[in-house]
N, C-alpha and C positions, 0 to 999 in steps of 0.2 A: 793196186797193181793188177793189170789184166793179166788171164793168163797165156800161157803160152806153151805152145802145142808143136812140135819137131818132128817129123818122119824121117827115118834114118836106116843104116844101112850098118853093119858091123865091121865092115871093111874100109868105108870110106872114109879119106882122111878130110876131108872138108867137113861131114858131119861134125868128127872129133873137135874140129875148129872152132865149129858153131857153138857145140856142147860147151867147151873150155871157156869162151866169150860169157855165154852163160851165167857157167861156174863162177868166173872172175866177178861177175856184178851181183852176184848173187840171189839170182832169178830163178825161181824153182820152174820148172816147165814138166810137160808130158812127153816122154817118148814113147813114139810110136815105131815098134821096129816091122819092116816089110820085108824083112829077108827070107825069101822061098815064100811071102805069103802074098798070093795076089789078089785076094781080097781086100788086101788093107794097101797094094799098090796102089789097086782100082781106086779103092775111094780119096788116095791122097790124090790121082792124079784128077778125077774129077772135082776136088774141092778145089785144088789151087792151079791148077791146068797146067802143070811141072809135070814131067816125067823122070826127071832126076833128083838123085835126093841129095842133100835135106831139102825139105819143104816144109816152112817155120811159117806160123801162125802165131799173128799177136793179140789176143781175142779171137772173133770170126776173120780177121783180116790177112790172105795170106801175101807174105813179104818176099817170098821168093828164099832163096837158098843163103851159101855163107857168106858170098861176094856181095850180097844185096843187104846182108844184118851188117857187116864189118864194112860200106860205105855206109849206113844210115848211124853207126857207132862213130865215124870219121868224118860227118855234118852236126853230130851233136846233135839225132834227132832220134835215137834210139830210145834213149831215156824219157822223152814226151811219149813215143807212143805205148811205151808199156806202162806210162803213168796215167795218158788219158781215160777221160771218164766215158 
């Protein structure tokens, strides 16, 4: 299982969506929280060139946010990439 690495925010209800997705498949991942820290904004926004958050990582690969993990969950291809090798 790769892992998987989330930038998030304590307010926003899309993270919460993302995390819950998560939780349900039972994917332990990292959160990274950026709230008031613009250090760790900076680096999410240049690792995945999103400036909103969540910014979810499946390995080094970033997928983009919740609308982008819950269509790649509703192709059935979620599950490949967090299995790929």
């Amino acid at each position: 299982m790769k892992d998987v690495t989330i930038y998030t925010t304590a307010w926003c209800p899309f993270c919460i969506r993302a995390k819950m997705l998560l939780d349900k498949k039972q994917i332990k991942y990292t959160e990274i929280k950026v709230d008031g820290d613009q250090e760790k904004r900076q680096e999410m926004t240049k690792l995945s060139g999103g400036r909103t958050v969540p910014q979810i990582f499946i390995g080094e690969t970033p997928i983009g946010g919740c609308d982008e993990m819950f269509a790649l969950e509703r192709q059935g291809e979620l599950d490949a990439l967090l299995s790929a090798n």
